[in-house]
N, C-alpha and C positions, 0 to 999 in steps of 0.2 A: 097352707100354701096361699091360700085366699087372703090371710090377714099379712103376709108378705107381698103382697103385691099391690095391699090398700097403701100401704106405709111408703113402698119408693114410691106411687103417684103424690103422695106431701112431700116428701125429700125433693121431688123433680120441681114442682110448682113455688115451695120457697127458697127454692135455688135461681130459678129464672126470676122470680120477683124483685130478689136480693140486686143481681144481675141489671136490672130495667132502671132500678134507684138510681144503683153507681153509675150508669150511665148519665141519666137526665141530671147527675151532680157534676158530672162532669164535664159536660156540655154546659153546664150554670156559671161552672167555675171560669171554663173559659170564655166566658160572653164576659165575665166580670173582669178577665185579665183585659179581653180588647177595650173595655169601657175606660180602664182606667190610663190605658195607653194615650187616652184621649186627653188633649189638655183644658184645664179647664177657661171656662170663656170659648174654647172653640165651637163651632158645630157640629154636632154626630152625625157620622157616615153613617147612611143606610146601606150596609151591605148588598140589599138585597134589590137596590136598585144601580147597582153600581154596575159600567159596561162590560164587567173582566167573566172569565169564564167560569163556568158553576165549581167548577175541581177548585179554585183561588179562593170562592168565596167560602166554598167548605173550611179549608184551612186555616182562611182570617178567622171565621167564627168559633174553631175550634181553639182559635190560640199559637196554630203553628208561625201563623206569619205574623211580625211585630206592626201595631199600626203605622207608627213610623215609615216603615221601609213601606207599607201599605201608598203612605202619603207619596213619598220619592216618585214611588211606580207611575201613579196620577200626573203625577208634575212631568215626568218625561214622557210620558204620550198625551201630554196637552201642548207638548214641544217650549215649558216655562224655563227649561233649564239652561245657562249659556254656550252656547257651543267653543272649545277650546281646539289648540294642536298641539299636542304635547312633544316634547323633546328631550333626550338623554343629554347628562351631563357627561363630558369627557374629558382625557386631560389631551391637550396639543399642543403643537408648539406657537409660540406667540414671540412678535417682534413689536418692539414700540417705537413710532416715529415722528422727529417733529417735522412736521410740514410749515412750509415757508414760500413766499413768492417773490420774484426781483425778474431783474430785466438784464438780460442779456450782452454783454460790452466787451469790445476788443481789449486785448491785455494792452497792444500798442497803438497808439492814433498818431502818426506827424501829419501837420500841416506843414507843405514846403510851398517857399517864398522865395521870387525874384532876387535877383542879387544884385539885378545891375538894369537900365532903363534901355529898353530895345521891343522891335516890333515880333510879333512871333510868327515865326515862319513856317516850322510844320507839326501837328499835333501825332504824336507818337504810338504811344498808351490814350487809350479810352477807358471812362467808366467802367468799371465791372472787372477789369482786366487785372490778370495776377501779375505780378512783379517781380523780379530781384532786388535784393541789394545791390545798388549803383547801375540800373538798368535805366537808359532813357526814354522819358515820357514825352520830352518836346522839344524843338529845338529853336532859339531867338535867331531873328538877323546878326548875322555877326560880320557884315562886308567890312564895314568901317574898323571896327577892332583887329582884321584880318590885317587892313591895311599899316595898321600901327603894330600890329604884332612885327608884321613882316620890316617894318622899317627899324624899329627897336633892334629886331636881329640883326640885322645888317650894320646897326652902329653899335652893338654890342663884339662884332665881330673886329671892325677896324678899331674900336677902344682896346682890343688883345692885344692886335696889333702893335699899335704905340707901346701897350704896356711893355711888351717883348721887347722891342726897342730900348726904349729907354730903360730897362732891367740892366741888358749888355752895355751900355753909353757906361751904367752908372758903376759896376762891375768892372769896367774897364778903366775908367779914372780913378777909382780907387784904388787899384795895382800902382796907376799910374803916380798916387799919389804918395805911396810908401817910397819910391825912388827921385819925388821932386822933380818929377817931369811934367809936372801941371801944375798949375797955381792954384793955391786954396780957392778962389773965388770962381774959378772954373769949376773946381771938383762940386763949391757948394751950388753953383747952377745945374749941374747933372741931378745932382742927387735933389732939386725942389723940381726938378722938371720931370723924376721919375715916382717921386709922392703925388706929384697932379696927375699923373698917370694912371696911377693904381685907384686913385679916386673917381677918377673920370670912370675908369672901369667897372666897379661896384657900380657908381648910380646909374650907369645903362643895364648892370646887370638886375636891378633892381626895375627898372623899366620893364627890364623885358620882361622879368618874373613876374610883375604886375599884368600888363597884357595877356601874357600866357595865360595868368589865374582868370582874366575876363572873358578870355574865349575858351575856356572850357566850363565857364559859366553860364555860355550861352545853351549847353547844354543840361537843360534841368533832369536832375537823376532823382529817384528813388532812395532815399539813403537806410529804409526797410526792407523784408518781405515780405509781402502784405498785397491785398486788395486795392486796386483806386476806387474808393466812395465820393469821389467829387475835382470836377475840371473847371475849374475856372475861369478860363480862357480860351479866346477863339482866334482862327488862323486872320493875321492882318491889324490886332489890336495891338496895342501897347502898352507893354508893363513896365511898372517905374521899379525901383531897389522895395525890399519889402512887403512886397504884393503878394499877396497867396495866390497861388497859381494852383495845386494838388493838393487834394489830401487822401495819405494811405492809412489803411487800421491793417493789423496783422493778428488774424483769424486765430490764429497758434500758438497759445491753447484760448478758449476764450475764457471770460470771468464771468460770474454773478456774483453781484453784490446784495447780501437779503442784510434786515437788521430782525435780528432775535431779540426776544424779551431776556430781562436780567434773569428771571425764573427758570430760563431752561437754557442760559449759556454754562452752564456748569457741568452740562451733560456731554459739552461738545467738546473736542480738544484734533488740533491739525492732524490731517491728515485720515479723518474718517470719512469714509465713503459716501455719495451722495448716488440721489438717483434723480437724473430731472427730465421732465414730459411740459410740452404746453399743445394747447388745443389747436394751433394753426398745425402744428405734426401728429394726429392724431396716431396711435399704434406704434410709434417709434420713443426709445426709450434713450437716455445717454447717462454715461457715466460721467461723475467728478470727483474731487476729492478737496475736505477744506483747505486753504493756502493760506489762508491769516485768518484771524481772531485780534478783534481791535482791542488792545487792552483797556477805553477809557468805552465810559458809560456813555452816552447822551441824556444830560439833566433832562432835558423838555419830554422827551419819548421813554425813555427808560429801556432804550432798546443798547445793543451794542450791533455792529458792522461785522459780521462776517463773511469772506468774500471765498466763491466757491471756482476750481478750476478745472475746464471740461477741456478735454481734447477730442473732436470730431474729426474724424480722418473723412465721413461722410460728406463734409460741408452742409448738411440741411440746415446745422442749427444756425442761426445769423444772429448777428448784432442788433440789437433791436425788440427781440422776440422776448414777453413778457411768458417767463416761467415758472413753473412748478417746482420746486425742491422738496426733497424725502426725505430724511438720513436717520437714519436705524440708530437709536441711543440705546435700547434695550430687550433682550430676548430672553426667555427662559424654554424651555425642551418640554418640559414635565409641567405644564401648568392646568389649572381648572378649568374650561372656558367654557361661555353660555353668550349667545346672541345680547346685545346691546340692547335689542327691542323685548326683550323677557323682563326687561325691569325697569321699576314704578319708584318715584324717589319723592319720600314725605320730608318735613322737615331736616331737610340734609340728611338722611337716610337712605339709604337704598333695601328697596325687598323683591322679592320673587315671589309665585304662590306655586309650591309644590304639590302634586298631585300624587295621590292616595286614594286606592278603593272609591274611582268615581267620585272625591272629595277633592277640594286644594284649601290648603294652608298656607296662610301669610309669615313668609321668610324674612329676618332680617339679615342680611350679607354687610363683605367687604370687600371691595372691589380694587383691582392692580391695574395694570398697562392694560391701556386696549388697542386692539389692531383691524381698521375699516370697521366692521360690523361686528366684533368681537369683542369682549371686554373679561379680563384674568378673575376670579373670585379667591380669595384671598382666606374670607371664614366663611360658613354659615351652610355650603355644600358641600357635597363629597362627590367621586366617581359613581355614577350609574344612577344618581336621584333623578326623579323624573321630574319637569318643571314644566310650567306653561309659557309657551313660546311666541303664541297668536289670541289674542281675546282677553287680553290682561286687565281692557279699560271698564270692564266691568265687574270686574269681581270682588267676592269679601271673601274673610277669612270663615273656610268651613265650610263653604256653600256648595252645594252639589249642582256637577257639569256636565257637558257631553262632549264626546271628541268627535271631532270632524278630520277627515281628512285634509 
């Protein structure tokens, strides 16, 4: 019993011994894994002065923790690393538009002008004022025309007269004449005295038509519907034949004229929709639609003429008014889309840097339509990759970051 009891106290003792080896081996071993984690040329970490808690340093020394990811840890509570925002790729719907600027212009402008030389006697229509067609804006002196109208009639009247007259004389002696009861020379004085008749007739009736047309000239009409944008004349002045006196523009519909570059008039064709805004309307929006497309190029500009047509039942928008034009050439439903400011363009390149396990990698993409702050990607991402959206101007490819809100 005795020499059984000598025997497991050696079994128990070179069991523990055995025990105590593999241990301090393998604690050796992995001091030698961290060592070589280390690169060379670097400086070795001393563990054991490092600020992190004694459970971390146990681990690096045994090997659990890689000294790499050891390094990372450092660098993010020295606060070395860049701070990012990251953002989900999605698909949306995307519209592409060319935007354009021009100025505002009635579809119709007359300037109307005096017809005849008279003082003017009452102003009608004022500036600003809407109009008919054939509505009067002013009216000339017309006494003196009045007076010649008035006497014109009156000898237009006894030139009937005569004519009636001598119609019957001449009517009469030609009865007269088939039975040789008047002499040729008689019958031929009716009949030149009822051709002077009929003559005399006309040029008063021509007189009179003449006066007539002067004094209803003295009434200057509108021969639009339209606005007056300009009076040119004041009560008591005198206007000769050919004077501009008015001018009307007619509001409805109005025009812009924009010139497009030859590169994107291919995209356009009548009658696509426009959307125009300018800064003196802030928050008000109008619609148009294109109404010509100039078919010849301009050599010097390389632009072409196309002219947009708005109908504002509103009246805000006016002639004059330097605007904004939209017009939607292209949409897709189903497209990739990522912020415009997510991407860094090298040599006619465009990349992204996508984010990965607290890493970003440099992307190179293809880029489609883009819309305000949006831009289509074409190749390079997919739905639901994660990319960096804020912090871009600093980064490389690989480099570890932080995200910030």
């Amino acid at each position: 019993m005795k020499r059984i009891l000598i025997l497991s106290i050696v079994i128990f003792f070179i069991t523990f011994t055995n025990n105590c080896n593999k241990k301090e081996n393998n604690i050796s071993n992995n001091k030698k894994a961290v060592n070589k984690t280390q690169k060379k040329g670097e400086k070795k970490l001393d563990i054991d002065k490092l600020d992190i808690p004694e459970r971390m340093k146990k681990a690096i020394k045994e090997g659990k923790i890689p000294m790499d990811r050891v390094k990372q840890f450092l660098e993010m509570r020295k606060g070395d690393l860049p701070l990012v925002k990251i953002g989900s790729v999605n698909k949306k719907k995307i519209n592409s538009f060319l935007n354009s600027n021009g100025v505002v212009e009635p579809e119709k402008k007359v300037e109307i002008y005096s017809r005849l030389s008279a003082y003017v006697k009452k102003i009608i229509k004022e500036e600003g004022a809407f109009v008919k067609k054939g509505d009067i804006l002013a009216l000339l002196d017309d006494t003196e025309i009045e007076i010649s109208y008035k006497q014109a009639k009156i000898q237009l009247k006894q030139s009937e007269l005569s004519v009636k007259e001598e119609t019957n004389n001449y009517k009469r002696n030609k009865e007269l004449m088939k039975t040789n009861l008047i002499s040729e020379k008689d019958f031929q004085t009716s009949e030149a005295n009822y051709q002077k008749a009929k003559l005399e007739y006309e040029n008063k009736l021509e007189n009179y038509k003449s006066l007539e047309l002067q004094l209803n000239y003295t009434k200057i009409k509108s021969p639009i519907q339209g606005y007056i944008i300009e009076r040119l004349i004041e009560i008591g002045s005198r206007v000769n034949p050919n004077q501009q006196v008015f001018t009307v523009e007619d509001f409805s519909p109005l025009l812009i004229k924009m010139y497009v570059p030859t590169s994107d008039i291919i995209n356009l064709r009548k009658g696509m929709e426009a959307e125009i805004t300018t800064d003196v309307l802030k928050g008000y929006k109008f619609n148009g639609k294109i109404k010509l497309i100039n078919p010849r190029i301009d050599v010097q500009s390389g632009t072409v003429k196309v002219t947009i047509e708005v109908f504002d039942s509103s009246m805000k928008l006016k002639p004059g008014m330097f605007v904004e034009v939209k017009i939607s050439i292209n949409n897709k439903n189903e497209a990739i889309i990522i912020p415009i400011k997510s991407i860094i363009h090298k040599d006619d390149k465009s990349f992204v840097f996508i984010f990965k396990k607290m890493q970003v990698f440099k992307k190179e993409i293809k880029t489609g339509i883009s819309e305000e702050d949006n831009i289509e990607v074409l190749e390079g991402l997919k739905e639901g990759d994660k990319i960096v959206t804020v912090g871009i101007e600093a980064l490389k490819d690989k480099m570890r970051v932080k995200i910030t809100r």
